[in-house]
Residue, then its C-alpha position, 0 to 999 in steps of 0.5 A: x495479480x495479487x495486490x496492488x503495491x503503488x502509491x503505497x510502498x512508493x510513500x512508504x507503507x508497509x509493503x514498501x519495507x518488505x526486504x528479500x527473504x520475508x515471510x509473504x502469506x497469501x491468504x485467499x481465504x480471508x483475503x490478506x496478504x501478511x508479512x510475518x516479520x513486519x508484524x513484529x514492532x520492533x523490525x517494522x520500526x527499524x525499516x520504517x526509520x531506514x526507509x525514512x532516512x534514505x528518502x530524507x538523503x534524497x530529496x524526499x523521494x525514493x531512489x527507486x521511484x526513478x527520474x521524473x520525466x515527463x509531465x504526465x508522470x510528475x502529475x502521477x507522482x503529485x496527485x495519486x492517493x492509496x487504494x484505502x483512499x480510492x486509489x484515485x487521482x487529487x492534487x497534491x494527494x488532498x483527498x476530496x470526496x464531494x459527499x462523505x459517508x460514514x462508514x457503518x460496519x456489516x455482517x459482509x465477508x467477502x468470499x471466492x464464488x469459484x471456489x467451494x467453500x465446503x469444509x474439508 
């Protein structure tokens, strides 16, 4: 498994707007996932107001999230936060965290400990 795509793209984050065709760059080096034409502004604004404008039509969902039918799954879709957040689970996607930090840069770069990091 490469990424994890939900809530995000089902709240309209970029990878949501990623259209068949794209560019993906897997980057297991730097650990990064890229698409390149969504880092030119002007076509991720374009999706992004498309994207918009379909949920908007909708209700405020997206069609492709599909019928809720079920508690449990009504629950999920109210109360899941990004994994920038935690990828966790508060009511009505208020993020609740009983003692904030602040978050202090480090020297830390994640690495692949299977992988020889020997330069070629």
């Amino acid at each position: 498994m490469i990424g994890h795509v939900g809530p995000e793209a089902a709240l309209g984050g970029e990878i949501g707007l990623i259209e068949d065709g794209d560019t993906i760059i897997v980057d297991l080096n730097t650990n990064q996932i890229n698409c390149i034409e969504l880092s030119n502004t002007s076509i991720l604004n374009k999706r992004k107001l498309a994207w918009e404008k379909t949920v908007k039509s909708n209700g405020g969902v997206h069609p492709s999230l599909g019928v809720v039918d079920t508690r449990l799954l009504n629950r999920m879709r109210h109360s899941s936060v990004s994994a920038k957040f935690g990828a966790g689970m508060h009511p009505n996607r208020d993020l609740w965290i009983s003692e904030p930090r602040n978050p202090e840069e480090t020297s830390f770069i994640p690495s692949n400990k299977f992988r020889d990091s020997t330069p070629i």
